[in-house]
PDB file of N, CA, C, O and CB in Angstrom:
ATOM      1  N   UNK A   1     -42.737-108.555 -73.206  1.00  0.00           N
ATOM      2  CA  UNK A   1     -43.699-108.083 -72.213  1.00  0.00           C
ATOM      3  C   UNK A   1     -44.984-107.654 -72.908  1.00  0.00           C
ATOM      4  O   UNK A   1     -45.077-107.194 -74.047  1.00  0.00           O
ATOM      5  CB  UNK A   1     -43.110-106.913 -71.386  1.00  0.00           C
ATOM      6  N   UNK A   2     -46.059-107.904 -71.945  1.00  0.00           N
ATOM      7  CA  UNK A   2     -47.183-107.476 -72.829  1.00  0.00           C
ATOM      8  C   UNK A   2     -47.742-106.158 -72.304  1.00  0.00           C
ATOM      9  O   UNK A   2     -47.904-106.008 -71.093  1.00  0.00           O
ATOM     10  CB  UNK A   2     -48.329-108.577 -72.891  1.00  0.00           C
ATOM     11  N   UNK A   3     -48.083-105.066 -73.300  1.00  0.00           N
ATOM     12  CA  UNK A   3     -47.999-103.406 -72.827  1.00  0.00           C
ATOM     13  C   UNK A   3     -49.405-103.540 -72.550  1.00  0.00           C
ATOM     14  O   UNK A   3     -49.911-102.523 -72.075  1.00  0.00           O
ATOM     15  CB  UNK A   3     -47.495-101.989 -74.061  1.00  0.00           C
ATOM     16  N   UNK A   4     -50.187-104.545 -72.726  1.00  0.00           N
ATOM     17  CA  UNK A   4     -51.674-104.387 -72.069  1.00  0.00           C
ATOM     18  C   UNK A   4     -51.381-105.385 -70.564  1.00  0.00           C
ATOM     19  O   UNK A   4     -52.459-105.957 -70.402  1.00  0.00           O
ATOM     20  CB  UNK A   4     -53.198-105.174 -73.347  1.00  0.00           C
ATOM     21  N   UNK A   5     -50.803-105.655 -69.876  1.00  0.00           N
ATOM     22  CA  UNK A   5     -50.759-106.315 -68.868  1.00  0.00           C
ATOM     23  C   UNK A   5     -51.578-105.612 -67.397  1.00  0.00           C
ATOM     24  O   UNK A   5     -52.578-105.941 -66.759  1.00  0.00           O
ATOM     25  CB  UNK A   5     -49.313-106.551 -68.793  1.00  0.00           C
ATOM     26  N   UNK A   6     -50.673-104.611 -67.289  1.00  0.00           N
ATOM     27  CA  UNK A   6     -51.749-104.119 -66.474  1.00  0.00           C
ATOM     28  C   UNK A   6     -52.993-103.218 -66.749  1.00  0.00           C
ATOM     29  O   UNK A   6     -53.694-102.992 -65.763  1.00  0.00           O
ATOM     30  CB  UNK A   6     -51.180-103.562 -65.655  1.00  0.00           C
ATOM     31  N   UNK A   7     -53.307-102.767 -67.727  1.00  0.00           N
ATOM     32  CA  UNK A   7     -54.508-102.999 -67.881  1.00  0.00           C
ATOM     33  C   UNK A   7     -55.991-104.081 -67.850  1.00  0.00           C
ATOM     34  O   UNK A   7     -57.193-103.827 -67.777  1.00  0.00           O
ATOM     35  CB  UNK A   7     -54.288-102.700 -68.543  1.00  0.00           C
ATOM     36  N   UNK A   8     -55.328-105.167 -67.930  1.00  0.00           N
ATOM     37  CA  UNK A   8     -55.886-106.772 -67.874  1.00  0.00           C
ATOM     38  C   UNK A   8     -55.800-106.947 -66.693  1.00  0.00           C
ATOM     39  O   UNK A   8     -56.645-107.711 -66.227  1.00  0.00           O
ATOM     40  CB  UNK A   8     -55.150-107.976 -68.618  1.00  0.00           C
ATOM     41  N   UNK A   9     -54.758-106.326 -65.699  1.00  0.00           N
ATOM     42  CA  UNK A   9     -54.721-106.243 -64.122  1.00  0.00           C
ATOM     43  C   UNK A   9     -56.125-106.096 -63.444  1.00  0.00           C
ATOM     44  O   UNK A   9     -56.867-105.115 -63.390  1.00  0.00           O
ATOM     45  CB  UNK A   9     -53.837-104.971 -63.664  1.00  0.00           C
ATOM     46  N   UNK A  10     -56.355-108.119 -62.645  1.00  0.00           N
ATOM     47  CA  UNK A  10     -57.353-107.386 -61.846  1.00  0.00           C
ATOM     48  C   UNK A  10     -57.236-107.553 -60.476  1.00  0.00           C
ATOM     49  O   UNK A  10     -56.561-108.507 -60.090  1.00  0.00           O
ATOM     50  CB  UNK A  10     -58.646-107.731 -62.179  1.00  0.00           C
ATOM     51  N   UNK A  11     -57.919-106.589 -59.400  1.00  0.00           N
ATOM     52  CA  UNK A  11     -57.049-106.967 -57.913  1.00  0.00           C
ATOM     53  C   UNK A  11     -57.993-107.674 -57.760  1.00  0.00           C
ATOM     54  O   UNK A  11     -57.392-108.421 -56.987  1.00  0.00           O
ATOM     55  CB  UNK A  11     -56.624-105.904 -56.584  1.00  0.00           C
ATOM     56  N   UNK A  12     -59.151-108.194 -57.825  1.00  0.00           N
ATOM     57  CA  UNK A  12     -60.469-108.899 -57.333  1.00  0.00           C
ATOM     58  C   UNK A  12     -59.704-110.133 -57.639  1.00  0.00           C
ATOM     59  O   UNK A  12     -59.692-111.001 -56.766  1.00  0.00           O
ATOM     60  CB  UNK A  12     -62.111-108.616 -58.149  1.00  0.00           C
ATOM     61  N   UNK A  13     -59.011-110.360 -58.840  1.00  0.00           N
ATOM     62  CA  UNK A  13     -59.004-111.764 -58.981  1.00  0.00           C
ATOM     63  C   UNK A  13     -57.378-111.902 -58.316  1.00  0.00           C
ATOM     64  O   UNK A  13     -56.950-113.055 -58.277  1.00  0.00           O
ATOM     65  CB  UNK A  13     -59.325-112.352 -60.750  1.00  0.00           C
ATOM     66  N   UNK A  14     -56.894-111.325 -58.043  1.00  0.00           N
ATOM     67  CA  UNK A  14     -55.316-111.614 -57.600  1.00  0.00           C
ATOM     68  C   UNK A  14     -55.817-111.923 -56.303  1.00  0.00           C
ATOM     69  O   UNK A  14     -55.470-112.933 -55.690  1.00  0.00           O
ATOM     70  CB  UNK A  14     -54.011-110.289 -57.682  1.00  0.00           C
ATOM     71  N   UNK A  15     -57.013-110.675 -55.661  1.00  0.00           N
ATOM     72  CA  UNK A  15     -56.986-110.966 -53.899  1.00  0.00           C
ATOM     73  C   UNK A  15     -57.576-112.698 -53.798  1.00  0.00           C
ATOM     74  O   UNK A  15     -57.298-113.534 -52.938  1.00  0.00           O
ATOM     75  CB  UNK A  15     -58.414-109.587 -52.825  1.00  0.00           C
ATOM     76  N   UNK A  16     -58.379-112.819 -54.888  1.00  0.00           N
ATOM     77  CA  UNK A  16     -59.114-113.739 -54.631  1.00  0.00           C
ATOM     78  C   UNK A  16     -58.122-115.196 -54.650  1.00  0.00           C
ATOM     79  O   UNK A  16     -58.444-116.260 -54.122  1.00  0.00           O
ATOM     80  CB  UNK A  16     -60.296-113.615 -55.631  1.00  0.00           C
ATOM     81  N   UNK A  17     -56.738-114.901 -55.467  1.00  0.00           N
ATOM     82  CA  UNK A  17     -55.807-116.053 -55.491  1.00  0.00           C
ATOM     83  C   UNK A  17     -55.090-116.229 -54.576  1.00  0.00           C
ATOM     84  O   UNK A  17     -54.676-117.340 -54.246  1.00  0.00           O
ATOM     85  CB  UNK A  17     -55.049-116.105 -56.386  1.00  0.00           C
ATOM     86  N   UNK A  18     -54.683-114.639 -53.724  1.00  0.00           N
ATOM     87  CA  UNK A  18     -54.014-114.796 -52.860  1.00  0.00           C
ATOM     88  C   UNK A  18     -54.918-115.471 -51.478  1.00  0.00           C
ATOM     89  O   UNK A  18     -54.435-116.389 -50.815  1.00  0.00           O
ATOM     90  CB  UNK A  18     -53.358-113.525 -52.770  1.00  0.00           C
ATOM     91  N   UNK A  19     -56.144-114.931 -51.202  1.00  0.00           N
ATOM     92  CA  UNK A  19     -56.605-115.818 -50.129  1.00  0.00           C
ATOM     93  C   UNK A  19     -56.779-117.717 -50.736  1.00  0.00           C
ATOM     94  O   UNK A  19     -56.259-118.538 -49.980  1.00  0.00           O
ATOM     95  CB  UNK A  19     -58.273-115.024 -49.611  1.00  0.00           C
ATOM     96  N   UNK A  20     -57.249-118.089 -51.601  1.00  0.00           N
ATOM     97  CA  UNK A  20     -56.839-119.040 -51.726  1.00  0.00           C
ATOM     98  C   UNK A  20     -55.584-120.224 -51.504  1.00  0.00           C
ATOM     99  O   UNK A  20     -55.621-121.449 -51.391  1.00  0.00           O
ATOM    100  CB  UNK A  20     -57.075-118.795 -52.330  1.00  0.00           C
ATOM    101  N   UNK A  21     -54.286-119.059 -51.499  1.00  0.00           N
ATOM    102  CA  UNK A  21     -53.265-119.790 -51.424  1.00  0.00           C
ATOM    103  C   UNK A  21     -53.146-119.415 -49.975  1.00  0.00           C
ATOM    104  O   UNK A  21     -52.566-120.285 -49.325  1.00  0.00           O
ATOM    105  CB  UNK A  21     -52.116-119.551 -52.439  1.00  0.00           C
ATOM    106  N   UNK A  22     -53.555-118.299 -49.239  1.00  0.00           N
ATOM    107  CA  UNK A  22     -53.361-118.311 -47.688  1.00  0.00           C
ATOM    108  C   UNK A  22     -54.216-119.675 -47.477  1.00  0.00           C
ATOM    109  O   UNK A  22     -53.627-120.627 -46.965  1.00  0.00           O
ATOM    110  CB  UNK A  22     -54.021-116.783 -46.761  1.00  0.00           C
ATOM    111  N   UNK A  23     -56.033-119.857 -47.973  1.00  0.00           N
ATOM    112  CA  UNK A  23     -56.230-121.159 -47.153  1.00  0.00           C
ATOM    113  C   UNK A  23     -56.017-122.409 -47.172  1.00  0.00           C
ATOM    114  O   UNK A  23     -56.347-123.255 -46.342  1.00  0.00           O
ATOM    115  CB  UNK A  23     -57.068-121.323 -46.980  1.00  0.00           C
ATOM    116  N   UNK A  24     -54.912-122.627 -49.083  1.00  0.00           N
ATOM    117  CA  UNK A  24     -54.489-123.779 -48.943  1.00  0.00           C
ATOM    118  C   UNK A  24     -53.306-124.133 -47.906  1.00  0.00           C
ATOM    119  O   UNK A  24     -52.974-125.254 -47.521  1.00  0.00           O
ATOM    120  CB  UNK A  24     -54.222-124.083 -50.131  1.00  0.00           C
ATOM    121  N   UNK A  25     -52.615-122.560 -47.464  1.00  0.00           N
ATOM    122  CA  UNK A  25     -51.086-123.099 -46.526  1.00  0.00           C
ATOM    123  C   UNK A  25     -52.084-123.662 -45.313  1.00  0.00           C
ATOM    124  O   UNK A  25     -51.883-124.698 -44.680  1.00  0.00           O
ATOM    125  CB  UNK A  25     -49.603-121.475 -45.834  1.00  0.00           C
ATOM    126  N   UNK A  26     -53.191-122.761 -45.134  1.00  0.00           N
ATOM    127  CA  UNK A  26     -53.768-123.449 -43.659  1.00  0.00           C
ATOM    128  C   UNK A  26     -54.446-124.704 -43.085  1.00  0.00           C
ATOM    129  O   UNK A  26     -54.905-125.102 -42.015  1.00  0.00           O
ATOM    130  CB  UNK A  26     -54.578-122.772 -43.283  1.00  0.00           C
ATOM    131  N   UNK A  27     -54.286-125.084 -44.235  1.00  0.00           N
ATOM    132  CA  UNK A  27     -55.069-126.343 -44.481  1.00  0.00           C
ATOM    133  C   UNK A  27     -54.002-127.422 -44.510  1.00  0.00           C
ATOM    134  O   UNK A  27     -54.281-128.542 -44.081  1.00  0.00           O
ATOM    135  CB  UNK A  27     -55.959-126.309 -45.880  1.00  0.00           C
ATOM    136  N   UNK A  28     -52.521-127.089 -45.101  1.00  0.00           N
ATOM    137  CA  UNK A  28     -51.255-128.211 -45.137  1.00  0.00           C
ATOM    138  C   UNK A  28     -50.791-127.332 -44.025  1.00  0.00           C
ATOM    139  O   UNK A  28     -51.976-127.658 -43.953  1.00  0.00           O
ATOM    140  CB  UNK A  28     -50.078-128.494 -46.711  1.00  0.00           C
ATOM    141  N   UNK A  29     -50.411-126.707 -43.258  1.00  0.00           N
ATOM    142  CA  UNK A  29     -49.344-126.745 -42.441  1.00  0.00           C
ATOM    143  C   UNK A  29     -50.401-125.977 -40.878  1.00  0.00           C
ATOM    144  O   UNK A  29     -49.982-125.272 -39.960  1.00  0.00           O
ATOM    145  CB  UNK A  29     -47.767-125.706 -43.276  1.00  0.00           C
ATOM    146  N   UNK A  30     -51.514-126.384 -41.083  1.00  0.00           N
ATOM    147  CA  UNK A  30     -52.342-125.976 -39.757  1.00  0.00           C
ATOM    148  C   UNK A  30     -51.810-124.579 -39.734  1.00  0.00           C
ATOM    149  O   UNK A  30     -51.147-123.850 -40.472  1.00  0.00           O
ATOM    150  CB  UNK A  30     -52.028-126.922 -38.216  1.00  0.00           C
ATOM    151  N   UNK A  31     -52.548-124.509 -38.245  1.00  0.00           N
ATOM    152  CA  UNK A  31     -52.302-123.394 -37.137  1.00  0.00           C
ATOM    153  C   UNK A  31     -50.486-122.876 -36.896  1.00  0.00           C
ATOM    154  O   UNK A  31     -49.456-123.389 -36.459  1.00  0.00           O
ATOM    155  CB  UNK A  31     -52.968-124.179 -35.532  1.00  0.00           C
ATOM    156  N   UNK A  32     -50.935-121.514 -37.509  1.00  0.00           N
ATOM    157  CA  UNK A  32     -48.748-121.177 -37.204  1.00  0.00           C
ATOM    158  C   UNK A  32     -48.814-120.799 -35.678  1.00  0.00           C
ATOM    159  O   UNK A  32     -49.966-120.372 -35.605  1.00  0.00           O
ATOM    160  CB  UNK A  32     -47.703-119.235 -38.349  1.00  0.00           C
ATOM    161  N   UNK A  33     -48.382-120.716 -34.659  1.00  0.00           N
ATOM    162  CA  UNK A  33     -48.162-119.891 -33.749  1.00  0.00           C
ATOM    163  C   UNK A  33     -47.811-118.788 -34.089  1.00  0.00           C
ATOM    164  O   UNK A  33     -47.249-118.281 -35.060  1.00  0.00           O
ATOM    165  CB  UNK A  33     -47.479-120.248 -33.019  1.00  0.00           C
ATOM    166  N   UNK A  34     -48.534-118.238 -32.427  1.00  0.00           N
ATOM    167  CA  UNK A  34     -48.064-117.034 -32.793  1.00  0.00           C
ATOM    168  C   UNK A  34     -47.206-116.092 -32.023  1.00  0.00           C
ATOM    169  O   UNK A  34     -47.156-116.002 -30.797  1.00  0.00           O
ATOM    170  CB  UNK A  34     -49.002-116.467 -33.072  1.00  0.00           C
ATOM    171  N   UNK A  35     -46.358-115.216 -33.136  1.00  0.00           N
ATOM    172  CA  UNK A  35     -45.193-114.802 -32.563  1.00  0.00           C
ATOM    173  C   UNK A  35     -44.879-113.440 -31.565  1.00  0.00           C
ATOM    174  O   UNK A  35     -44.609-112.358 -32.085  1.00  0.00           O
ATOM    175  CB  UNK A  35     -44.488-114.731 -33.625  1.00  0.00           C
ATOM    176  N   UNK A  36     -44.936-113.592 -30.232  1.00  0.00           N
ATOM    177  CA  UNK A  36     -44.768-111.960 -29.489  1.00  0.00           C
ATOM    178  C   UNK A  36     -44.364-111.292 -29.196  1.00  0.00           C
ATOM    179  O   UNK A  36     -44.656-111.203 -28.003  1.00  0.00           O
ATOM    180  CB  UNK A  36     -44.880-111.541 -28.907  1.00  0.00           C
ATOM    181  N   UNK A  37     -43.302-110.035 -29.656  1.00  0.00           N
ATOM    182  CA  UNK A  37     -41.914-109.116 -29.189  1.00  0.00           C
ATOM    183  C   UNK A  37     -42.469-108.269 -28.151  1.00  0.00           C
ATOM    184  O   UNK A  37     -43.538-107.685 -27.973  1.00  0.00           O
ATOM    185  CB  UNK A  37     -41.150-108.061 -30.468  1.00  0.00           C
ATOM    186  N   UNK A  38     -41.273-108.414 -27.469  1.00  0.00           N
ATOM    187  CA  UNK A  38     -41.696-107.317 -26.336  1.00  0.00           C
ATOM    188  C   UNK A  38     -41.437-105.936 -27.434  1.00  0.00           C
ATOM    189  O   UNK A  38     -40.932-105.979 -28.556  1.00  0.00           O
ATOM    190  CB  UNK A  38     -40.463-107.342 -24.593  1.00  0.00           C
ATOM    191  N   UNK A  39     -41.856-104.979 -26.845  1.00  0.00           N
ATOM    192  CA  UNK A  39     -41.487-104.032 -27.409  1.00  0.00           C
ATOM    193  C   UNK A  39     -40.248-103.551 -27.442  1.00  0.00           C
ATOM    194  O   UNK A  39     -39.879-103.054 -28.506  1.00  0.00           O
ATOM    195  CB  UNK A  39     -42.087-103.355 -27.131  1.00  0.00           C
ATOM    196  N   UNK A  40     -39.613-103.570 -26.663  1.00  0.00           N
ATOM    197  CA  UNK A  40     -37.734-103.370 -26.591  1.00  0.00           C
ATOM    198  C   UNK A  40     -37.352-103.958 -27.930  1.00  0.00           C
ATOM    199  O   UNK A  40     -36.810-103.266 -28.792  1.00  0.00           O
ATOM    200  CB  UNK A  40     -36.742-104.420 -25.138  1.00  0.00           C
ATOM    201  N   UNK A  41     -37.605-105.096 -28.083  1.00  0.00           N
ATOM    202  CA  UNK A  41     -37.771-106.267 -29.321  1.00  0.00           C
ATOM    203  C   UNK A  41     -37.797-105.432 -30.591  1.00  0.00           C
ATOM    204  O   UNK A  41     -36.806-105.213 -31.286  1.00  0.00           O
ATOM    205  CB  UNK A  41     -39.318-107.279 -29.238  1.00  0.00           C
ATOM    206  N   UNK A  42     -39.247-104.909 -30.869  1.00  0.00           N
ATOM    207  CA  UNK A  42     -39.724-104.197 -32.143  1.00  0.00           C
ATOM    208  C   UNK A  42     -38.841-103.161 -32.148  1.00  0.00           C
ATOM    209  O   UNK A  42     -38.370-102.964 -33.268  1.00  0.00           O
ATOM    210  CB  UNK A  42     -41.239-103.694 -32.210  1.00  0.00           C
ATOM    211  N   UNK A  43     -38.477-102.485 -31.361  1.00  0.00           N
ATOM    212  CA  UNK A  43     -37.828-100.961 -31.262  1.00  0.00           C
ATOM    213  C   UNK A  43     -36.382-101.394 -31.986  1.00  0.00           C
ATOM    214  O   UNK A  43     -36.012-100.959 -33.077  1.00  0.00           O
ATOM    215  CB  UNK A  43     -37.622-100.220 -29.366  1.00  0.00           C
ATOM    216  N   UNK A  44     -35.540-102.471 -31.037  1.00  0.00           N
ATOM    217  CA  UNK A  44     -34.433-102.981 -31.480  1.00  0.00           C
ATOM    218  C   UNK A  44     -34.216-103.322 -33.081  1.00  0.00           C
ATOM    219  O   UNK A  44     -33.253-102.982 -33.770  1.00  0.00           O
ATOM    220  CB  UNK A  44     -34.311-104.064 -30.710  1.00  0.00           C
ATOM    221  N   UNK A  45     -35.260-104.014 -33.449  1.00  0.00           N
ATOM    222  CA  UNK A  45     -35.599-104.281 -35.098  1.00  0.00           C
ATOM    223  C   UNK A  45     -35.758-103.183 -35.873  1.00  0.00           C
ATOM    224  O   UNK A  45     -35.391-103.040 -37.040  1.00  0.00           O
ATOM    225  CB  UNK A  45     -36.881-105.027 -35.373  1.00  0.00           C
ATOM    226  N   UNK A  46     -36.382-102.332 -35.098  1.00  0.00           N
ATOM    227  CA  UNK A  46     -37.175-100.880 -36.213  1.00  0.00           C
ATOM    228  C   UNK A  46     -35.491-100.388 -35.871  1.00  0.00           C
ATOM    229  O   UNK A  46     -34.894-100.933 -36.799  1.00  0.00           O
ATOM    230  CB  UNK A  46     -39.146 -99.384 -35.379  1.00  0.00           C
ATOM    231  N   UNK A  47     -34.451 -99.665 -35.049  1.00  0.00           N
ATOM    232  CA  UNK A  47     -33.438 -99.242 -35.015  1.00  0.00           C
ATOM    233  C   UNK A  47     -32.608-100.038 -35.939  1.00  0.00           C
ATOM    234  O   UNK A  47     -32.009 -99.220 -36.638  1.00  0.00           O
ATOM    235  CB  UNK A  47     -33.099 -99.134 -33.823  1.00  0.00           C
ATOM    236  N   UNK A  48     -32.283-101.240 -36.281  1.00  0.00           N
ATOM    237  CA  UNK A  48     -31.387-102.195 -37.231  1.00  0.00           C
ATOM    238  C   UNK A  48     -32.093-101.988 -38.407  1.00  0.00           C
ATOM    239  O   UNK A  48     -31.170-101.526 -39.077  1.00  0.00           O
ATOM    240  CB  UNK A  48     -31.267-103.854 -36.848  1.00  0.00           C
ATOM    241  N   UNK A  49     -32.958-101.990 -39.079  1.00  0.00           N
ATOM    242  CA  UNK A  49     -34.174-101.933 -40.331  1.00  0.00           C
ATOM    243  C   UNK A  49     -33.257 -99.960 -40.837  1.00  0.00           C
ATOM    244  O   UNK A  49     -32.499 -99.862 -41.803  1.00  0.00           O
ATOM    245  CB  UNK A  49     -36.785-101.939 -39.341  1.00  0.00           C
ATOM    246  N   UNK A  50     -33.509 -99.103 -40.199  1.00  0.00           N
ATOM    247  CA  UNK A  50     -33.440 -97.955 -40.084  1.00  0.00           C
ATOM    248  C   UNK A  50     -32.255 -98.139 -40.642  1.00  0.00           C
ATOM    249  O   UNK A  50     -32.138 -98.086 -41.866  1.00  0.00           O
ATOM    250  CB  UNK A  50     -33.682 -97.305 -38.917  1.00  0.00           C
ATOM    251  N   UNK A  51     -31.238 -98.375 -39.850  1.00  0.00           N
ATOM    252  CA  UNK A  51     -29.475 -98.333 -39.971  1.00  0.00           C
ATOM    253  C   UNK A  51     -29.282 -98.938 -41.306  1.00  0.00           C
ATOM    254  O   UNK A  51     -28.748 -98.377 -42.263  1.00  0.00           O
ATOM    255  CB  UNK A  51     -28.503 -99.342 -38.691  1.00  0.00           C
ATOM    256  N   UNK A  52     -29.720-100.019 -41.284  1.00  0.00           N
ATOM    257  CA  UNK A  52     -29.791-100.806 -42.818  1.00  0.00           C
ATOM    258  C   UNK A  52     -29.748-100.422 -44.006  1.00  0.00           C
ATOM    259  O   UNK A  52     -28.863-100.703 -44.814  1.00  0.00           O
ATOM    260  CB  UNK A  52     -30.743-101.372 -43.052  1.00  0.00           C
ATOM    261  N   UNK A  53     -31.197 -99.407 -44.290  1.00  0.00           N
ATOM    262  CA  UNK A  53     -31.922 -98.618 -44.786  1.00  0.00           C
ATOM    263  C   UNK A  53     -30.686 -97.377 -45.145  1.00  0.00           C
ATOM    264  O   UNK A  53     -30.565 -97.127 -46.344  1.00  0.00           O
ATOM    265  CB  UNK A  53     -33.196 -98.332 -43.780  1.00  0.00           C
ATOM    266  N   UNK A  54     -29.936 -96.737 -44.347  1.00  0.00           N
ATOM    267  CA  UNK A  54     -29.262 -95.728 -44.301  1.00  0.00           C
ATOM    268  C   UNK A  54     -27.709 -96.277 -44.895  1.00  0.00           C
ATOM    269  O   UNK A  54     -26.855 -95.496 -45.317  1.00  0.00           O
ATOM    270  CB  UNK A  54     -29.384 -95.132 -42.825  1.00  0.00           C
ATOM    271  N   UNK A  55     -27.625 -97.007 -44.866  1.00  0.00           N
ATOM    272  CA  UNK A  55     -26.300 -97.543 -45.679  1.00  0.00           C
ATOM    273  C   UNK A  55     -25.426 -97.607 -44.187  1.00  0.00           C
ATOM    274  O   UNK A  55     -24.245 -97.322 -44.391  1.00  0.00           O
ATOM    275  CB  UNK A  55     -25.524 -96.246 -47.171  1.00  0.00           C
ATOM    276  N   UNK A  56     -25.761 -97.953 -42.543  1.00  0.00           N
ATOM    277  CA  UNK A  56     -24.897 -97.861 -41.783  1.00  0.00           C
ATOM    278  C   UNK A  56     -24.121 -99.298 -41.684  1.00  0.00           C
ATOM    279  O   UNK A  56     -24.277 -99.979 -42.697  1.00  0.00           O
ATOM    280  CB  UNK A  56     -25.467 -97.325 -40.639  1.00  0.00           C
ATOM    281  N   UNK A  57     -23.456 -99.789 -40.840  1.00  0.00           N
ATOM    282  CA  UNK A  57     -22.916-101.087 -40.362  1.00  0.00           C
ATOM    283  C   UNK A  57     -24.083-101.511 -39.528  1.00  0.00           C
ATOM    284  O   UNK A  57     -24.249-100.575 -38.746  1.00  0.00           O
ATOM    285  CB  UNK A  57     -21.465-101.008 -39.524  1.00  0.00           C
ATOM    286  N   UNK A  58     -25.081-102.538 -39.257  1.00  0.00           N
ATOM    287  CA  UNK A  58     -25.526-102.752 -38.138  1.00  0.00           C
ATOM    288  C   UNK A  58     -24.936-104.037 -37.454  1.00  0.00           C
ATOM    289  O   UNK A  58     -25.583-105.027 -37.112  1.00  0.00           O
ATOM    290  CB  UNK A  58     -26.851-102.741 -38.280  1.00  0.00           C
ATOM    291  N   UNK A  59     -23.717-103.855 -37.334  1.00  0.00           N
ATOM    292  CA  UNK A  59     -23.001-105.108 -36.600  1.00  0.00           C
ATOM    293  C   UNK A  59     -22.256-104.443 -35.090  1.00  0.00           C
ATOM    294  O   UNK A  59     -21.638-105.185 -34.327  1.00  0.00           O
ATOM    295  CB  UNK A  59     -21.611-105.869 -37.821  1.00  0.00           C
TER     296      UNK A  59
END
C-alpha cells in the first residue's frame, strides 16, 4: 500500500471520473426509467433495512 495515497487523493479529479462514467452509462444504455414507491413502499423498506441492520429475522 502506498502511505502517501490519500494524500495524492483528489476529489476534483475522482468527481470528475465519476461524472464521466455516469455520462458514458448514458450514452450506452440511454434514458433509465424512472422508479416510484408509494410511500407504504419506502416505509416497508426503511422497516426491513432497520431489522437487518439490528441483527433481526426479516422473513
Amino acid at each position: 500500500k502506498d502511505p502517501n495515497a490519500i494524500s495524492k487523493f483528489s476529489f476534483l479529479e475522482c468527481f470528475h471520473a465519476l461524472s464521466q462514467m455516469q455520462n458514458d452509462l448514458h450514452h450506452f444504455l440511454g434514458e433509465l426509467p424512472k422508479i416510484e414507491r408509494s410511500p407504504e413502499a419506502v416505509n416497508r423498506a426503511r422497516e426491513r433495512a432497520l431489522k437487518k441492520g439490528s441483527g433481526e429475522d426479516v422473513h
